[in-house]
FIMI-420536 format. One record per residue (C-alpha): residue number from 1; x, y, z; residue in three letters. Coordinates in nm, 2 decimals, m for minus. Each point is the difference from the previous one (the first is absolute). Example, Ala and Ser with C-alpha at 12.3 -4.5 7.8 and 13.67 -1.06 7.14 Angstrom:
2
+-------+--------+--------+--------+------+
| lumba |     xx |     yy |     zz | tiza |
+-------+--------+--------+--------+------+
|     1 |   1.23 |  m0.45 |   0.78 |  ALA |
|     2 |   0.14 |   0.34 |  m0.07 |  SER |
+-------+--------+--------+--------+------+
# end
This chain:
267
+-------+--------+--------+--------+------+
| lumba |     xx |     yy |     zz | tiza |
+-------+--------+--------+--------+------+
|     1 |   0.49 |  m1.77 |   1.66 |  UNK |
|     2 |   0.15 |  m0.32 |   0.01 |  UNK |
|     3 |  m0.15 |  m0.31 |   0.21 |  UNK |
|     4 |   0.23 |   0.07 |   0.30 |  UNK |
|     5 |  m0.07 |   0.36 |  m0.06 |  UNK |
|     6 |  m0.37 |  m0.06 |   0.03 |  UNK |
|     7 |   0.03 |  m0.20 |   0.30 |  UNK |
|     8 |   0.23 |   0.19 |   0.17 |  UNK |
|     9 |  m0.29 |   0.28 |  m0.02 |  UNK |
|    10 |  m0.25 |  m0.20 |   0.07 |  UNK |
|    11 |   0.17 |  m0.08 |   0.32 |  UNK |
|    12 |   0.06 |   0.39 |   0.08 |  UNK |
|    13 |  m0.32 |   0.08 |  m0.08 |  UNK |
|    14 |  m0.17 |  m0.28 |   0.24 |  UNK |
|    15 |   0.23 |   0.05 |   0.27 |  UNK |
|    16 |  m0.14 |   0.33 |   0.10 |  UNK |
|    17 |   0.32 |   0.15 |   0.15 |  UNK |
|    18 |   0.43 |   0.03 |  m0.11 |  UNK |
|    19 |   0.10 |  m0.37 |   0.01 |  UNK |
|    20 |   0.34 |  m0.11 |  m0.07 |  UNK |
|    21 |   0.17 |  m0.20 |  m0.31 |  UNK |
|    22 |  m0.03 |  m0.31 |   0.28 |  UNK |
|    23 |  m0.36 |   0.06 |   0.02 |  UNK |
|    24 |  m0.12 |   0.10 |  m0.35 |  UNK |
|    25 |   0.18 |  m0.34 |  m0.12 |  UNK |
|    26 |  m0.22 |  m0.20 |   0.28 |  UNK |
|    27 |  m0.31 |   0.14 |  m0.08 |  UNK |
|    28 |   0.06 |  m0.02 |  m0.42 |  UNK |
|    29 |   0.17 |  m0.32 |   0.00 |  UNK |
|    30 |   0.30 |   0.26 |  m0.25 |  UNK |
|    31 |   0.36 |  m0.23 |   0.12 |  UNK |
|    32 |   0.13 |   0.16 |   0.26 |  UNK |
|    33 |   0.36 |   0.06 |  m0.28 |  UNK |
|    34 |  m0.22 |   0.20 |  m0.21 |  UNK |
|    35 |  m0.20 |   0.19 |   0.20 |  UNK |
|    36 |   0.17 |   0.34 |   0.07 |  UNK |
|    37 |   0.15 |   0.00 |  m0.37 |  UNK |
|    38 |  m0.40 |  m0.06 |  m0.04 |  UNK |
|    39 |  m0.09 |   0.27 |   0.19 |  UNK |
|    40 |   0.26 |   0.24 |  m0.10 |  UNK |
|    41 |  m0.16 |  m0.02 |  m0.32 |  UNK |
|    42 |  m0.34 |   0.14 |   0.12 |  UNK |
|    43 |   0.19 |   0.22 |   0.20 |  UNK |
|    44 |   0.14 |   0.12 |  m0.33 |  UNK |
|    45 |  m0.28 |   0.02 |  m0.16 |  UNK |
|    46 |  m0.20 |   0.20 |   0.21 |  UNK |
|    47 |  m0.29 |  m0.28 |   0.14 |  UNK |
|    48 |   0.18 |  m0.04 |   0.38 |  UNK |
|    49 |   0.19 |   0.23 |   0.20 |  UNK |
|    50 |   0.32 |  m0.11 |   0.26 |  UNK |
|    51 |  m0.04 |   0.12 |   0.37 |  UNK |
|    52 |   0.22 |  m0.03 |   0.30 |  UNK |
|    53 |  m0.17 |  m0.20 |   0.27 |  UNK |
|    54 |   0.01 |   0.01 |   0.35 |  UNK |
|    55 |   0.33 |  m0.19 |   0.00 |  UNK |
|    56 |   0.17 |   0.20 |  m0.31 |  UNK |
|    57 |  m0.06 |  m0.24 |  m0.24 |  UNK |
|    58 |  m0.17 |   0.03 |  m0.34 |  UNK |
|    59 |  m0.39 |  m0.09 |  m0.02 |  UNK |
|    60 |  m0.22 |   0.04 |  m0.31 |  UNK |
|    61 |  m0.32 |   0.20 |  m0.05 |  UNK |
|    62 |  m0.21 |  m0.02 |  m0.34 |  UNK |
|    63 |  m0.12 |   0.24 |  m0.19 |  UNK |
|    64 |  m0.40 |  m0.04 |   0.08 |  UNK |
|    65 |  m0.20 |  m0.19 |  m0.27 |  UNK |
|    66 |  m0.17 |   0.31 |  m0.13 |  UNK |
|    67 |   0.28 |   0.18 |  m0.08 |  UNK |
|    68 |   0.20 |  m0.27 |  m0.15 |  UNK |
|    69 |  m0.27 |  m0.04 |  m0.24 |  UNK |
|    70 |  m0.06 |   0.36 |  m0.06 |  UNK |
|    71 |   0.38 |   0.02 |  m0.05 |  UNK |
|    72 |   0.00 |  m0.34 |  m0.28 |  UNK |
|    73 |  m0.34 |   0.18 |  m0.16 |  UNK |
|    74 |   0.21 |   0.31 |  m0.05 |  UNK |
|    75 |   0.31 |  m0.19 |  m0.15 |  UNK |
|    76 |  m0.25 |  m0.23 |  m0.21 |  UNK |
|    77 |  m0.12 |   0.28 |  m0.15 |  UNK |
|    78 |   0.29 |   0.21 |  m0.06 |  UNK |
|    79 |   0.14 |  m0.35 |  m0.16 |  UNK |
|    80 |  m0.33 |  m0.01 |  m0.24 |  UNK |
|    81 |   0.03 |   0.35 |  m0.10 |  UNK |
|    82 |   0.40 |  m0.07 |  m0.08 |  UNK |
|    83 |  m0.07 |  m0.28 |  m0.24 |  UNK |
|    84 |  m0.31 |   0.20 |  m0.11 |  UNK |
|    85 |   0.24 |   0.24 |  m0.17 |  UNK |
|    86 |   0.27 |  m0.20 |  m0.04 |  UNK |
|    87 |  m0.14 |  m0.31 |  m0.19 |  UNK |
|    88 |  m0.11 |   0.19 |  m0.34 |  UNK |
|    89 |   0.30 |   0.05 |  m0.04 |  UNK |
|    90 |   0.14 |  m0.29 |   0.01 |  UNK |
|    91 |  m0.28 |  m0.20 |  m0.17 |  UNK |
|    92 |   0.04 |  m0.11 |  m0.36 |  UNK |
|    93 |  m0.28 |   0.06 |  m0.22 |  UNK |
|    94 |  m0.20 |  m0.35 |  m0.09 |  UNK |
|    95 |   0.05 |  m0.13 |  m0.32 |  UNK |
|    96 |  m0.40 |  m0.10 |  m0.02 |  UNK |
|    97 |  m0.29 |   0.05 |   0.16 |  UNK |
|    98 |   0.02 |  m0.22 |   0.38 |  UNK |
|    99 |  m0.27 |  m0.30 |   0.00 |  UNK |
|   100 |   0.02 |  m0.32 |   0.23 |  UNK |
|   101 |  m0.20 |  m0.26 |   0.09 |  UNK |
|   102 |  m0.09 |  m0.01 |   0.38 |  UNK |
|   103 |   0.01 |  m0.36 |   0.19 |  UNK |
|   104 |  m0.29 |  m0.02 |   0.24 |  UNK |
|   105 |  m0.26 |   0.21 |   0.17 |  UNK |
|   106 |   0.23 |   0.16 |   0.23 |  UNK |
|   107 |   0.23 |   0.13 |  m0.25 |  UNK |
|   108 |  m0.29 |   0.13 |  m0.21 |  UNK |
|   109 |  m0.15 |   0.16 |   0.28 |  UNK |
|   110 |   0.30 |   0.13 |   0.12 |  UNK |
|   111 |   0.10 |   0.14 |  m0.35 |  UNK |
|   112 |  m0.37 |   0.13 |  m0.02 |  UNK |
|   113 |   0.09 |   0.20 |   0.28 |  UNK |
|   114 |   0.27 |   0.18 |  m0.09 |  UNK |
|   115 |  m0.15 |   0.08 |  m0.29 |  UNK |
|   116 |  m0.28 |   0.19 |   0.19 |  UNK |
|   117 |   0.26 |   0.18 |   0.18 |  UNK |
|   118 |   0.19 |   0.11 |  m0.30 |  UNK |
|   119 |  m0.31 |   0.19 |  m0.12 |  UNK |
|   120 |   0.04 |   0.33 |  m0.02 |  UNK |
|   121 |  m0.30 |   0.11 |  m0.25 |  UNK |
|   122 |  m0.26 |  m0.25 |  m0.07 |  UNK |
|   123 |  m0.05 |  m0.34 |   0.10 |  UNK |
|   124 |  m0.24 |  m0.25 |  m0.16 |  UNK |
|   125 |  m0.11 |  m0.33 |   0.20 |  UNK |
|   126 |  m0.18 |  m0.33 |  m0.06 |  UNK |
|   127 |  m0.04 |  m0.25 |   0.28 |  UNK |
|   128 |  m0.18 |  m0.21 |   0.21 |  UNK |
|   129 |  m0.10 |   0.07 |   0.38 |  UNK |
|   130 |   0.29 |  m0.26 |   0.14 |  UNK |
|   131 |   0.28 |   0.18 |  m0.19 |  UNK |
|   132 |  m0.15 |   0.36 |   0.09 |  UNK |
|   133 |   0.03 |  m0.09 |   0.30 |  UNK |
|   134 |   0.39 |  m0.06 |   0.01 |  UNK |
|   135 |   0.02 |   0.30 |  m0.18 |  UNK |
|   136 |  m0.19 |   0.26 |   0.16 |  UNK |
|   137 |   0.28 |   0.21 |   0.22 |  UNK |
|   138 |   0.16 |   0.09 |  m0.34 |  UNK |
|   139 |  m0.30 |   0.11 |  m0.17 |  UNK |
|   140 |  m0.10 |   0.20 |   0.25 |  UNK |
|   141 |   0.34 |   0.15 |   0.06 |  UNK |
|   142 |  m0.03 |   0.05 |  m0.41 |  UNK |
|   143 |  m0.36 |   0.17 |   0.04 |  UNK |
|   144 |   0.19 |   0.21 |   0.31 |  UNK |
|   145 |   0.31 |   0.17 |  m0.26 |  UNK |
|   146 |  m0.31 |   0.10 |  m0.29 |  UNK |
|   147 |   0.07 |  m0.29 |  m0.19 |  UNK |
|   148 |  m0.34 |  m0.04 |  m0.21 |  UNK |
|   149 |  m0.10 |  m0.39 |   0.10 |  UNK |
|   150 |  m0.25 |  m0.18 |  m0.25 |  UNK |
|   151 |  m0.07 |  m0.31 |   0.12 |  UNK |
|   152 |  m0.31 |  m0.29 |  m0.06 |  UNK |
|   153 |  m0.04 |  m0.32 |   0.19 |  UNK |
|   154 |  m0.17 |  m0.28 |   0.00 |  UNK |
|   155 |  m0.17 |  m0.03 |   0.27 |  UNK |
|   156 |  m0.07 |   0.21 |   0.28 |  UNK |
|   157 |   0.29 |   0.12 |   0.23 |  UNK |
|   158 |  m0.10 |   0.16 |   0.29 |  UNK |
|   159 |   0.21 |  m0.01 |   0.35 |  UNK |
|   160 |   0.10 |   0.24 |   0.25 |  UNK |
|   161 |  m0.04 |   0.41 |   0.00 |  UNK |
|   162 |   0.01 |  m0.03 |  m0.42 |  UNK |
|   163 |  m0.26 |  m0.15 |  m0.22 |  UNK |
|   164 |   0.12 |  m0.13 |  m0.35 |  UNK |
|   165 |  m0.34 |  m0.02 |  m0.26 |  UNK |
|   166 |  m0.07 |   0.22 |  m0.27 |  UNK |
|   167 |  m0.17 |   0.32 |   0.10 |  UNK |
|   168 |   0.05 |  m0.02 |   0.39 |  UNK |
|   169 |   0.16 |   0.28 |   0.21 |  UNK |
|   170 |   0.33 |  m0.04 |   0.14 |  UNK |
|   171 |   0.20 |  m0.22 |  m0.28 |  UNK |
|   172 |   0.29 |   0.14 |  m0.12 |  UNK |
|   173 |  m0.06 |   0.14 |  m0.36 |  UNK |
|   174 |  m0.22 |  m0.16 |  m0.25 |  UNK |
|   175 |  m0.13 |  m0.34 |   0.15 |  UNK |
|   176 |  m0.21 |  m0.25 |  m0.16 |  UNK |
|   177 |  m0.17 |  m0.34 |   0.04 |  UNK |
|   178 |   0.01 |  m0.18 |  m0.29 |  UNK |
|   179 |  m0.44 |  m0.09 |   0.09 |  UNK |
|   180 |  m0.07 |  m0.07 |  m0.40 |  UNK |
|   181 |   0.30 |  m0.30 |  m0.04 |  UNK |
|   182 |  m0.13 |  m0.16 |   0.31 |  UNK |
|   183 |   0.31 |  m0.13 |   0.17 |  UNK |
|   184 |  m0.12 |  m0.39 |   0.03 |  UNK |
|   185 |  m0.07 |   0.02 |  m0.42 |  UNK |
|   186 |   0.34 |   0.16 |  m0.05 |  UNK |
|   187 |   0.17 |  m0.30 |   0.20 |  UNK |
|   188 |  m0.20 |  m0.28 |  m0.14 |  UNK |
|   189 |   0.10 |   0.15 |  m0.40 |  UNK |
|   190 |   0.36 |   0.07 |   0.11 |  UNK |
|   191 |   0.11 |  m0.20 |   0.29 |  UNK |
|   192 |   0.17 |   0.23 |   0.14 |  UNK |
|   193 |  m0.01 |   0.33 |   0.15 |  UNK |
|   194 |   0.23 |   0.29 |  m0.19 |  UNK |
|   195 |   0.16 |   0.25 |   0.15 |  UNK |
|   196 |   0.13 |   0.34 |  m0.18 |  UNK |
|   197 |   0.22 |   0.25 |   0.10 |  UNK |
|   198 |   0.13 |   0.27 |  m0.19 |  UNK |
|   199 |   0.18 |   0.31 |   0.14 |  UNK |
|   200 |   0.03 |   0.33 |  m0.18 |  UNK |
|   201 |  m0.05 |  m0.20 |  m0.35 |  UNK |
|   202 |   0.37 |  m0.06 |   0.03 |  UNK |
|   203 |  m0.01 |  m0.35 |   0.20 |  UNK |
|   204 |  m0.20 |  m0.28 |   0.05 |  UNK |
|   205 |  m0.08 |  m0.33 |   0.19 |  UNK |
|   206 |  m0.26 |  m0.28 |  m0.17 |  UNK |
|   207 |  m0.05 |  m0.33 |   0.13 |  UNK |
|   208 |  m0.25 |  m0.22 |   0.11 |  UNK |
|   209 |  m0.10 |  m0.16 |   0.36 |  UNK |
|   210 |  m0.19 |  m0.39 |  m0.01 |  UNK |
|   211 |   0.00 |  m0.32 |   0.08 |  UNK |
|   212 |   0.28 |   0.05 |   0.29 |  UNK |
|   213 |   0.22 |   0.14 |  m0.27 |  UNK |
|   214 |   0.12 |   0.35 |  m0.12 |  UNK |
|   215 |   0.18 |   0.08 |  m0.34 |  UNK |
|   216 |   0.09 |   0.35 |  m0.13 |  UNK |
|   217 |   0.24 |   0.28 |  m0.12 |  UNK |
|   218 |   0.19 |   0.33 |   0.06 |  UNK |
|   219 |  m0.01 |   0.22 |  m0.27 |  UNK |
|   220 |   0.18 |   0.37 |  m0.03 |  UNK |
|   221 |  m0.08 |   0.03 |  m0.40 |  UNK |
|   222 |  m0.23 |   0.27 |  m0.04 |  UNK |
|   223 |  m0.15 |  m0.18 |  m0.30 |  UNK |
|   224 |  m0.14 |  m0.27 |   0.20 |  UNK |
|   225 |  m0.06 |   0.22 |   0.32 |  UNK |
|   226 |  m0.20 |   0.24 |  m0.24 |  UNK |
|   227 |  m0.26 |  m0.30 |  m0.09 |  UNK |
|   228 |  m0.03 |  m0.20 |   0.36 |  UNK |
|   229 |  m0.14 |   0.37 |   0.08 |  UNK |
|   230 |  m0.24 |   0.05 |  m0.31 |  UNK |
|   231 |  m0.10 |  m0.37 |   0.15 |  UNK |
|   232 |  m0.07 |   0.13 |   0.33 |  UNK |
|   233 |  m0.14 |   0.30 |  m0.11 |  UNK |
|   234 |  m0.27 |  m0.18 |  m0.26 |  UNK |
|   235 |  m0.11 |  m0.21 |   0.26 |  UNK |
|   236 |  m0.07 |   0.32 |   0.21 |  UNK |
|   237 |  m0.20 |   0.17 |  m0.26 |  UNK |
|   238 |  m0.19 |  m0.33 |  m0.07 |  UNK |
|   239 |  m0.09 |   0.06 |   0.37 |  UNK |
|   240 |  m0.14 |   0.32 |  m0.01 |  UNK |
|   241 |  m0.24 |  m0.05 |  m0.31 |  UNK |
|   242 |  m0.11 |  m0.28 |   0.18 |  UNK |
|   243 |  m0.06 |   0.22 |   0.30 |  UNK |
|   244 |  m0.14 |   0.24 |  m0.22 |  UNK |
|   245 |  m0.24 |  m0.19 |  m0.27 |  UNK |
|   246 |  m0.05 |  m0.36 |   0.20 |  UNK |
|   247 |   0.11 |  m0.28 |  m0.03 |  UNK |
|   248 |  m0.28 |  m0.12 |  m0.20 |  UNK |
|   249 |   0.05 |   0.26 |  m0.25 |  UNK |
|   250 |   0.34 |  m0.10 |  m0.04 |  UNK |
|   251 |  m0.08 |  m0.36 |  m0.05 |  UNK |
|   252 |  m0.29 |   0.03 |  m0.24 |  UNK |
|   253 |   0.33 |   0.24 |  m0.23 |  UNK |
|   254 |   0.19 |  m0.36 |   0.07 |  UNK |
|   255 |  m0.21 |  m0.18 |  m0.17 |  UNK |
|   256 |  m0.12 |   0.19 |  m0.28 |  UNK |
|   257 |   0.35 |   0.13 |  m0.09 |  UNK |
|   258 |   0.19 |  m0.27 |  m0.22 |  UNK |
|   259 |   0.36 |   0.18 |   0.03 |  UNK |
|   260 |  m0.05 |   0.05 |   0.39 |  UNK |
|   261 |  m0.12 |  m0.38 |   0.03 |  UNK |
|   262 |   0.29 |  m0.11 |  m0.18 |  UNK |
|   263 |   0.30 |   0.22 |   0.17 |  UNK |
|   264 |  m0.17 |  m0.13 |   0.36 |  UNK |
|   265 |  m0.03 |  m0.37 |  m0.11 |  UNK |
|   266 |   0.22 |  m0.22 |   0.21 |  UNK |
|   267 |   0.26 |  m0.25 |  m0.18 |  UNK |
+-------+--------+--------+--------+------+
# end
């Protein structure tokens, strides 16, 4: 609708009972020179009906709220299911593989999430408790289709009906806290907290939340996609034989392994 439109509706709707042109313009502050074009237009389109009053002239009704919206739901998503069809065909095949850098936290989160409802398959996840959170409707709306969720964080993310730690009943999928790089020792080495996000191995979001700042990218080349996964998916299995041997065990390995020390020294 247009602004006059909307108000003009508005007006119908709080009024309660058929008002005339000279009364919908009062209440909705639409000029009075406008106002029946204005309401022919609703008229036209289906959202208010003309009546003849007591006196024969033309009052308004609208169309109640509900069934307006049902009505724009139904017409939304015969649009979407259009250009569903219709854009493939149309769409040029891209020279190269997509990859752009995203400007702040917003954008990456925002990016993040589409990429979570993209998934179809698999989807493989590392973040932090304060991005989780943001993110939570689309992975459990992912979980919900039967897309396979992996996902580790550091630190523990529990809130509402669903718990998010590794092992516990209810998260969606495979769900881990990352207990062996504790989370303070990971920011005090990095200075930042990372977040991965990789949908059906095909896309990806990387990028990095700290110091009031955010930097990161979009990424639809497979290549990359393919190894921001293997990331997320080492980390996991680092996880479980920590679960599984102790951490000590693990440490004493550290420390008597020269190749491990030397791939997990920090530069």
């Amino acid at each position: 609708m247009s602004g006059y439109e909307a108000k003009a509706y508005v007006a119908l709707v709080g009024a309660g009972r058929p008002v005339n042109g000279y009364e919908v313009a009062k209440r909705s502050g639409v000029p009075r020179s406008t106002v029946y074009e204005t309401l022919g237009k609703l008229v036209a389109r289906g959202a208010a009906y003309e009546v003849r009053g007591a006196s024969d002239a033309t009052e308004y009704l609208p169309l109640p709220p509900e069934s307006l919206l049902d009505r724009m739901r139904r017409e939304f998503d015969g649009s979407v299911s259009a250009l569903r069809s219709a854009l493939p065909a149309v769409a040029a095949a891209p020279e190269g593989h997509l990859i752009h850098n995203l400007k702040d936290g917003q954008a990456m989160l925002d990016r993040a999430g589409d990429v979570v409802a993209g998934a179809r398959r698999d989807l493989f996840m590392s973040v932090w408790p304060d991005e989780l959170r943001v993110l939570r409707g689309e992975v459990l709306e992912a979980a919900a289709r039967d897309v396979e969720v992996s996902l580790v964080s550091f630190g523990d993310v529990s809130f509402g009906d669903v718990s998010f730690g590794g092992g516990l009943s209810g998260a969606p999928g495979n769900v881990y806290e990352h207990r062996y790089s504790a989370p303070e020792t990971v920011l005090r080495e990095f200075g930042y907290r990372l977040i991965v996000v990789v949908a059906d191995r095909r896309e990806a979001v990387v990028g990095g939340f700290g110091d009031g700042a955010a930097w990161g990218v979009y990424t639809a080349d497979p290549a990359v996609a393919l190894m921001a996964a293997e990331f997320v998916r080492q980390d996991i299995a680092l996880q479980i034989l920590a679960d599984r041997v102790g951490a000590a065990e693990l440490d004493r390995l550290f420390a008597t392994e020269p190749g491990l020390l030397r791939l997990l020294r920090r530069r």
